[in-house]
Chimera marker file (.cmm) of the C-alpha trace (Angstrom):
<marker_set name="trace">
<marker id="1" x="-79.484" y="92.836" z="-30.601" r="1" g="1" b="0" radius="0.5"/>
<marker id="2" x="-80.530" y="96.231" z="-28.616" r="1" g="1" b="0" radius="0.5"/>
<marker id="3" x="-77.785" y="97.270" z="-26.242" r="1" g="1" b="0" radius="0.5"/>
<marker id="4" x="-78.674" y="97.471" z="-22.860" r="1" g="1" b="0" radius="0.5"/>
<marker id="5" x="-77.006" y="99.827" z="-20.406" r="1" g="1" b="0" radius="0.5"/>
<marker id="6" x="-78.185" y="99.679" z="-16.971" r="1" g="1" b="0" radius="0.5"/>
<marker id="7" x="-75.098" y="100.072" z="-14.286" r="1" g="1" b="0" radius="0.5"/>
<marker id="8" x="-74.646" y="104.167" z="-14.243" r="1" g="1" b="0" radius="0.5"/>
<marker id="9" x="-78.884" y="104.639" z="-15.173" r="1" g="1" b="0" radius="0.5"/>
<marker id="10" x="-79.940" y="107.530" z="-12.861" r="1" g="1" b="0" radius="0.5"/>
<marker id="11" x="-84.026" y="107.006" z="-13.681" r="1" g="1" b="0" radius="0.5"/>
<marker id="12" x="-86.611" y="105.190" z="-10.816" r="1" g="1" b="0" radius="0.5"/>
<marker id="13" x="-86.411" y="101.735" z="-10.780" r="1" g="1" b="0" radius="0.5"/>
<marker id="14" x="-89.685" y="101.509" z="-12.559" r="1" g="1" b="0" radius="0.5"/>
<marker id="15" x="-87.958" y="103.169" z="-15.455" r="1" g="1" b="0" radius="0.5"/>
<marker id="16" x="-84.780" y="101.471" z="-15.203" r="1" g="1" b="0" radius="0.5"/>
<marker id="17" x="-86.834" y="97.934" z="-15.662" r="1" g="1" b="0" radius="0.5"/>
<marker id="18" x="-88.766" y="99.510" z="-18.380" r="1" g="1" b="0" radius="0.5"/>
<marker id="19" x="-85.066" y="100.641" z="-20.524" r="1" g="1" b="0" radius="0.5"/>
<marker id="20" x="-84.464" y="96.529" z="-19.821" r="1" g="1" b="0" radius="0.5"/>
<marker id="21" x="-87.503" y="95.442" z="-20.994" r="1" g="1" b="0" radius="0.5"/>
<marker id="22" x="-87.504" y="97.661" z="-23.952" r="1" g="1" b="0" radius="0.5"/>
<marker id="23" x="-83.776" y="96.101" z="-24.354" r="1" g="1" b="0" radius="0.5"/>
<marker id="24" x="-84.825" y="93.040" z="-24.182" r="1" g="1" b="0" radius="0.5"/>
<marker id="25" x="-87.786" y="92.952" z="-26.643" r="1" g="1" b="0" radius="0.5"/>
<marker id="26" x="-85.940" y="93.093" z="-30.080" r="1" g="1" b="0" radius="0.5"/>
<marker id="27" x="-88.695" y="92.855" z="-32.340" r="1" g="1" b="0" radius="0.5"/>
<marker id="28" x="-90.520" y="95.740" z="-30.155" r="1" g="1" b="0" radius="0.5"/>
<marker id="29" x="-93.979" y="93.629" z="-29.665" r="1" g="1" b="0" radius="0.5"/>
<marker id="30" x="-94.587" y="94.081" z="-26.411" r="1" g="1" b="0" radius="0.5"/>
<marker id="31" x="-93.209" y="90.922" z="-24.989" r="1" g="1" b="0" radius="0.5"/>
<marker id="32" x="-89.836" y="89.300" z="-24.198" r="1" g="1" b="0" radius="0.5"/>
<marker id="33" x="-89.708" y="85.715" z="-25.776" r="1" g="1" b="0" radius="0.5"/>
<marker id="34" x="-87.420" y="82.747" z="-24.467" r="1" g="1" b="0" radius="0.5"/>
<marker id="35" x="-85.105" y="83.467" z="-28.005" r="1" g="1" b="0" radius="0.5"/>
<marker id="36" x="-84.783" y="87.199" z="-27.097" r="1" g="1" b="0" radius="0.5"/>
<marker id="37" x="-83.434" y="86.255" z="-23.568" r="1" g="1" b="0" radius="0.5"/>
<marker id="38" x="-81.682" y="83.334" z="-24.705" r="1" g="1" b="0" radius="0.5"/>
<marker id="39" x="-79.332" y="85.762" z="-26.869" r="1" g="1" b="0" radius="0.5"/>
<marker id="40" x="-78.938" y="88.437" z="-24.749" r="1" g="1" b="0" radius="0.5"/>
<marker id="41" x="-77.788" y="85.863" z="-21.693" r="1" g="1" b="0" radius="0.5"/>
<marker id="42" x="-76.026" y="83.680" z="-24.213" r="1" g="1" b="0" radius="0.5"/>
<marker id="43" x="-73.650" y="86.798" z="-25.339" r="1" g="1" b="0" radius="0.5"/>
<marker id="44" x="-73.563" y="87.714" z="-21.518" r="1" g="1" b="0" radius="0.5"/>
<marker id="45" x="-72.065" y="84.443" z="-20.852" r="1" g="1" b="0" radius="0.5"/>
<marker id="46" x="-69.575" y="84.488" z="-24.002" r="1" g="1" b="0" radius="0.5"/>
<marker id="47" x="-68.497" y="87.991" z="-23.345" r="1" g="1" b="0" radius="0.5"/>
<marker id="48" x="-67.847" y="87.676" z="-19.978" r="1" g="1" b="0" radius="0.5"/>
<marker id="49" x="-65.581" y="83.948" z="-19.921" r="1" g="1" b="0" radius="0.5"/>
<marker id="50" x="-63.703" y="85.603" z="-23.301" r="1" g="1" b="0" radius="0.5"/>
<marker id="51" x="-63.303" y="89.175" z="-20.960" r="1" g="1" b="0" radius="0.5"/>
<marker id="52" x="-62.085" y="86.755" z="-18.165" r="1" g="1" b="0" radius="0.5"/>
<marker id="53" x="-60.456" y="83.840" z="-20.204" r="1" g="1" b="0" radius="0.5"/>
<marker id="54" x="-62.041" y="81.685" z="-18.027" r="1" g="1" b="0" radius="0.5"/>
<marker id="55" x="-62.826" y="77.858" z="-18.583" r="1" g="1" b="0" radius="0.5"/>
<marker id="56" x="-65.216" y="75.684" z="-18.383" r="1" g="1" b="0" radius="0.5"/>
<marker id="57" x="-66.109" y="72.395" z="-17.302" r="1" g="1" b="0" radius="0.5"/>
<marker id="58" x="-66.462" y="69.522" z="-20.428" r="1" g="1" b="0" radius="0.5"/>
<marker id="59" x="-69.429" y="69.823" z="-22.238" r="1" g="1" b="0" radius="0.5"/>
<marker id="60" x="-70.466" y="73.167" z="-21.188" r="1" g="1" b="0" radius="0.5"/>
<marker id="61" x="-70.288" y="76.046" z="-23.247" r="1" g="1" b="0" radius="0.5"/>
<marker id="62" x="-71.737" y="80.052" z="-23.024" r="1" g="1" b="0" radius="0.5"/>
<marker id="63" x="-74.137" y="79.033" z="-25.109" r="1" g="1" b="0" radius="0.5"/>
<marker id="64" x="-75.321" y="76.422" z="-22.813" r="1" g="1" b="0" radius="0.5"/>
<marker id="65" x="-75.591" y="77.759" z="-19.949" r="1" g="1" b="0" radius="0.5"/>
<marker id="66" x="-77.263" y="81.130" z="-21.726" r="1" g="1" b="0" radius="0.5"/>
<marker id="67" x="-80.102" y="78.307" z="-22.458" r="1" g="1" b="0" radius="0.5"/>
<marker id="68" x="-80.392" y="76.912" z="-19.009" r="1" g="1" b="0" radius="0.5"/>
<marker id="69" x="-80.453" y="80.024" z="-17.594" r="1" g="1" b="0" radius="0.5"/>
<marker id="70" x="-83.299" y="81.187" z="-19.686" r="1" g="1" b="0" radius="0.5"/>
<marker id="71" x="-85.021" y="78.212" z="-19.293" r="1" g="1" b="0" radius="0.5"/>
<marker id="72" x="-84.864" y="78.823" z="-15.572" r="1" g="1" b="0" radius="0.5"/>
<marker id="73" x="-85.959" y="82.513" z="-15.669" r="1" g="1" b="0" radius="0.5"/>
<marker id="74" x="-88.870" y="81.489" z="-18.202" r="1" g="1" b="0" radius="0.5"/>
<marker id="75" x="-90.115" y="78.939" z="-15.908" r="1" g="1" b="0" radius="0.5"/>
<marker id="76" x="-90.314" y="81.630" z="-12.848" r="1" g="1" b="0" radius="0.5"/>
<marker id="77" x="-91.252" y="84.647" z="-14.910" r="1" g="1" b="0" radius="0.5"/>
<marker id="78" x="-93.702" y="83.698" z="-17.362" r="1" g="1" b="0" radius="0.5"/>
<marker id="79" x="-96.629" y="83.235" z="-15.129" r="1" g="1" b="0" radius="0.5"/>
<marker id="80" x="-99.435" y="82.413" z="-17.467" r="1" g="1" b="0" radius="0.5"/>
<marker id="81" x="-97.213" y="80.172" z="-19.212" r="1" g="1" b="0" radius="0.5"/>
<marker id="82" x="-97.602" y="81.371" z="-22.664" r="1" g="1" b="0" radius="0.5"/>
<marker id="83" x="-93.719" y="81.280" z="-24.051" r="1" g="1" b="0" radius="0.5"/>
<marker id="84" x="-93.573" y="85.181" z="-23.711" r="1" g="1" b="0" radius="0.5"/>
<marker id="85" x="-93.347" y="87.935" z="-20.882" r="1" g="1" b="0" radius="0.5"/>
<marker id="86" x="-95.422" y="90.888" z="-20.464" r="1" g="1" b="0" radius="0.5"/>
<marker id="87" x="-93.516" y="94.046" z="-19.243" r="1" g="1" b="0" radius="0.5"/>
<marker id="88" x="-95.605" y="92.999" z="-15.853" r="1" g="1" b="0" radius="0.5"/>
<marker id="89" x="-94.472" y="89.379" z="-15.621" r="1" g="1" b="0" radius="0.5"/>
<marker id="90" x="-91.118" y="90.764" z="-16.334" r="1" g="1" b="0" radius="0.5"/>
<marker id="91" x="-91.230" y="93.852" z="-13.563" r="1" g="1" b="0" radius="0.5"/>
<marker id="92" x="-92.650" y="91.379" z="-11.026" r="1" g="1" b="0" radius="0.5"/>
<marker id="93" x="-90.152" y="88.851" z="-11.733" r="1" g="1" b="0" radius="0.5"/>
<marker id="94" x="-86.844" y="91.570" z="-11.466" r="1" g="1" b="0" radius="0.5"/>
<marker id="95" x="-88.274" y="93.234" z="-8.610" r="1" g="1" b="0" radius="0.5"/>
<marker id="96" x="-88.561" y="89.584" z="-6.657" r="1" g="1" b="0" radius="0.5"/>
<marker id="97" x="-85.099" y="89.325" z="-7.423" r="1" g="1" b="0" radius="0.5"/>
<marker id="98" x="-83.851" y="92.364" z="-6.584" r="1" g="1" b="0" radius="0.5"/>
<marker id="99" x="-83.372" y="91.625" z="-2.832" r="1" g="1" b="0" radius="0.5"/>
<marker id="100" x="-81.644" y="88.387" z="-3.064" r="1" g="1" b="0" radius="0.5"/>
<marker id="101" x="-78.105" y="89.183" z="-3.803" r="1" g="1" b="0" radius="0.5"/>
<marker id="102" x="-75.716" y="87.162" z="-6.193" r="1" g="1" b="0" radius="0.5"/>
<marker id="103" x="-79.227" y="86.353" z="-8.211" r="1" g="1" b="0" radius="0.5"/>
<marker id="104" x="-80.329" y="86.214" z="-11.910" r="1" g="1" b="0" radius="0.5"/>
<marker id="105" x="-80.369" y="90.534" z="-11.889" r="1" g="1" b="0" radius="0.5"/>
<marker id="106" x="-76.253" y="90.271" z="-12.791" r="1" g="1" b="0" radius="0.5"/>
<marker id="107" x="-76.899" y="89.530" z="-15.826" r="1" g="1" b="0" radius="0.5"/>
<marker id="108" x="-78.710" y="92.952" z="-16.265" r="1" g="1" b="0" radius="0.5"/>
<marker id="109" x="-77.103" y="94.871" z="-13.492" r="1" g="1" b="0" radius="0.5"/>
<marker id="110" x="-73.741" y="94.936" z="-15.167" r="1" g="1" b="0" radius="0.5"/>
<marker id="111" x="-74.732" y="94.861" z="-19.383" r="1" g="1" b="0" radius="0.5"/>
<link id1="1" id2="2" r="1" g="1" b="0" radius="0.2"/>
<link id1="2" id2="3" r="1" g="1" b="0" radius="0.2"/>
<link id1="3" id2="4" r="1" g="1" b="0" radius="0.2"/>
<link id1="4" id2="5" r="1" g="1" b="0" radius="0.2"/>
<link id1="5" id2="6" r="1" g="1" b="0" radius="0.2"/>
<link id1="6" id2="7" r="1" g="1" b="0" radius="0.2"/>
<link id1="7" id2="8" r="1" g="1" b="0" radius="0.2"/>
<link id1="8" id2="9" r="1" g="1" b="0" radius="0.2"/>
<link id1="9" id2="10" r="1" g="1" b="0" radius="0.2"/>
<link id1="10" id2="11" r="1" g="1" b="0" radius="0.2"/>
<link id1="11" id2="12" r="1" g="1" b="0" radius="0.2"/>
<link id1="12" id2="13" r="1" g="1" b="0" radius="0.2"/>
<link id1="13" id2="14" r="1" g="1" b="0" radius="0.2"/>
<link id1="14" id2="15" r="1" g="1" b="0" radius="0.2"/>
<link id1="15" id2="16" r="1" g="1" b="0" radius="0.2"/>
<link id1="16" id2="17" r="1" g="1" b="0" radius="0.2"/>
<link id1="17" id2="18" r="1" g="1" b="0" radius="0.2"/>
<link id1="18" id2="19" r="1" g="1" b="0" radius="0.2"/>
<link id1="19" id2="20" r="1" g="1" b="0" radius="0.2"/>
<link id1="20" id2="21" r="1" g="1" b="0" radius="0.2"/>
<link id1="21" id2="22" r="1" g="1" b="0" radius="0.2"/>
<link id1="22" id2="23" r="1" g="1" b="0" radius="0.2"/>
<link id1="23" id2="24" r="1" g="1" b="0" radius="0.2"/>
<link id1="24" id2="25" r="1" g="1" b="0" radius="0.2"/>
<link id1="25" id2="26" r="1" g="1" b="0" radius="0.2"/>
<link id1="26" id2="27" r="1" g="1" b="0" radius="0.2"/>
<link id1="27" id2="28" r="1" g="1" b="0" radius="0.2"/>
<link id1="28" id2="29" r="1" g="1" b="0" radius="0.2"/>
<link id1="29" id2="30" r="1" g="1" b="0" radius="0.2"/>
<link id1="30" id2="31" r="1" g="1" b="0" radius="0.2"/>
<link id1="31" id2="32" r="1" g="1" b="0" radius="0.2"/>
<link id1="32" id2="33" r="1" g="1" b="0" radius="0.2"/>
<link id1="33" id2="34" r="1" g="1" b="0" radius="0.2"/>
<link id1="34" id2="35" r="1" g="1" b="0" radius="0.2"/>
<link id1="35" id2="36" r="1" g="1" b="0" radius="0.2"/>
<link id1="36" id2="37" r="1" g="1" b="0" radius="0.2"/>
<link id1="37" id2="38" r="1" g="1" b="0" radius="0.2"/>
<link id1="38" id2="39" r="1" g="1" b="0" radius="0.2"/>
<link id1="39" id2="40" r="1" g="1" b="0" radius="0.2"/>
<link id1="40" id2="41" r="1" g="1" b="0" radius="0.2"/>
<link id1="41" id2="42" r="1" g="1" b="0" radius="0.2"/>
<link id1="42" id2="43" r="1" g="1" b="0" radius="0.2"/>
<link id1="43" id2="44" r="1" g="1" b="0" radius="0.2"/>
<link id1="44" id2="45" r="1" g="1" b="0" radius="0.2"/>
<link id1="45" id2="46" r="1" g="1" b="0" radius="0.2"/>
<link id1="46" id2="47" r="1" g="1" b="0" radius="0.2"/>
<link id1="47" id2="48" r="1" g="1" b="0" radius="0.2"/>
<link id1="48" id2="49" r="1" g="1" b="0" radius="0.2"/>
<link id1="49" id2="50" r="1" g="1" b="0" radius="0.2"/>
<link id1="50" id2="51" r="1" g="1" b="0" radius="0.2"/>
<link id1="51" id2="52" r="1" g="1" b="0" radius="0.2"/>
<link id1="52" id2="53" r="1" g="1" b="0" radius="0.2"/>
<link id1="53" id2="54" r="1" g="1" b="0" radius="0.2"/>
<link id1="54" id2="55" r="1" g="1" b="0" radius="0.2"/>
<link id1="55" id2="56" r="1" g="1" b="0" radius="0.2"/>
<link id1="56" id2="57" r="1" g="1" b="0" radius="0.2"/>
<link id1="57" id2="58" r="1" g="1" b="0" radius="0.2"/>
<link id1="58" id2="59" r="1" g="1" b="0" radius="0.2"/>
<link id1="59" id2="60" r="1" g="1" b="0" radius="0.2"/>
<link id1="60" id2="61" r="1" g="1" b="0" radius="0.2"/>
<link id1="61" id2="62" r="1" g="1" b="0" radius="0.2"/>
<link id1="62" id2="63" r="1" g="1" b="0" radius="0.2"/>
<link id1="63" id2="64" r="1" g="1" b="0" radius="0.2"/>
<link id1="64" id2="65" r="1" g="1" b="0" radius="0.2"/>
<link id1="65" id2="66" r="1" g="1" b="0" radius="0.2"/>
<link id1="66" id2="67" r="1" g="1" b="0" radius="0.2"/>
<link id1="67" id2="68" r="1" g="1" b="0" radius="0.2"/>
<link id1="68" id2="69" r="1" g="1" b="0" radius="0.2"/>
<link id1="69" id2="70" r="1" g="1" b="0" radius="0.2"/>
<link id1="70" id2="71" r="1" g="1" b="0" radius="0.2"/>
<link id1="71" id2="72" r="1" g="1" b="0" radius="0.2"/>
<link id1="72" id2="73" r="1" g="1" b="0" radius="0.2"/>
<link id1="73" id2="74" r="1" g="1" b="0" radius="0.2"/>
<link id1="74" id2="75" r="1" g="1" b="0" radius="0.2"/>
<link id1="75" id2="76" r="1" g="1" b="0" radius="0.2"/>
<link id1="76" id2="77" r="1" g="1" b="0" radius="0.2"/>
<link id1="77" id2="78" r="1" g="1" b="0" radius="0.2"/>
<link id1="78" id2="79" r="1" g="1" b="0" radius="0.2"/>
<link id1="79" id2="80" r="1" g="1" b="0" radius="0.2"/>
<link id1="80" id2="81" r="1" g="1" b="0" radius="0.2"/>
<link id1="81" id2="82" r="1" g="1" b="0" radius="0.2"/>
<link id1="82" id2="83" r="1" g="1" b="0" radius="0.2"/>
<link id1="83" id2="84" r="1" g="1" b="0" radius="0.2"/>
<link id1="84" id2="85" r="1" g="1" b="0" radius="0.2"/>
<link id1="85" id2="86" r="1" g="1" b="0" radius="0.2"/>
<link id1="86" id2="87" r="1" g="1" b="0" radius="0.2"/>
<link id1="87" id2="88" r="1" g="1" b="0" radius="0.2"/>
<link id1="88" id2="89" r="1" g="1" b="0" radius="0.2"/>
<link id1="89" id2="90" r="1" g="1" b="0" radius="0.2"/>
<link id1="90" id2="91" r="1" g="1" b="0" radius="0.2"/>
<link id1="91" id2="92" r="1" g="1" b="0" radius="0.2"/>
<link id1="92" id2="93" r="1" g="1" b="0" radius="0.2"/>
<link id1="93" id2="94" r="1" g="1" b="0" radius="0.2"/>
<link id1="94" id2="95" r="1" g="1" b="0" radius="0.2"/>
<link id1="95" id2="96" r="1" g="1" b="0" radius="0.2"/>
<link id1="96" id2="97" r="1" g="1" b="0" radius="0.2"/>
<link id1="97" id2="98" r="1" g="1" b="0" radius="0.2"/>
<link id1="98" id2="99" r="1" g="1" b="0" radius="0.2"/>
<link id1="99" id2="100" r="1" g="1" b="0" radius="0.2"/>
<link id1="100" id2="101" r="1" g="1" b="0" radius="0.2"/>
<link id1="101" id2="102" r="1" g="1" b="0" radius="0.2"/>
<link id1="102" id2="103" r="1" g="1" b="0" radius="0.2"/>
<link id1="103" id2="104" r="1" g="1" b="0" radius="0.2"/>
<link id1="104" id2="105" r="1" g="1" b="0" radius="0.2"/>
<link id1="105" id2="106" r="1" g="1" b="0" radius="0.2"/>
<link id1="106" id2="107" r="1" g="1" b="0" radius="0.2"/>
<link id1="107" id2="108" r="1" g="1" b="0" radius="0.2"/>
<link id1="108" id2="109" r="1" g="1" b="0" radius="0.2"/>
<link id1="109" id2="110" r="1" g="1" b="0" radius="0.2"/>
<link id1="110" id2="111" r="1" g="1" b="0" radius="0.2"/>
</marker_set>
């Protein structure tokens, strides 16, 4: 998995979603597909309740909620609907985002 550092990056916002993108896309085709996001949000989720020692609920795990929550950006991002997103579905979606705090964007504002 790429490492993705966006917190202290000093570029434009249009280059700062391009460095996640680029991130994001593992295999470096062009597009961001639901496994790529799944993983990335998956190890968000584990490293963050094992940083915390937090709990969960019964029957929930980081690795279930990593799917549901990439299951729930998919179904808002990936406009055409073909199981991958272009670096535009992807800007369009973070930049809708980006003024409604407490949203998906933690996940990427603080890897």
């Amino acid at each position: 998995m790429h490492t993705i550092t966006t917190t202290n990056y000093s570029g434009t916002l249009e280059e700062k979603i391009m460095q996640l993108f680029k991130g994001l896309d593992e295999d470096g085709d062009g597009f961001i597909n639901f496994y790529e996001m799944e993983e990335y949000i998956q190890l968000f989720f584990k490293t963050a309740f094992m940083l915390t020692q937090s709990s969960l609920k019964e029957g929930l795990s980081p690795f279930v909620l990593g799917h549901e929550t990439a299951i729930a950006c998919f179904m808002e991002a990936d406009k055409n609907r073909d199981g991958k997103m272009s670096f535009q579905e992807f800007r369009t979606w973070y930049k809708s985002k980006q003024s409604k705090p407490g949203t998906i964007l933690l996940f990427f504002e603080h890897a």
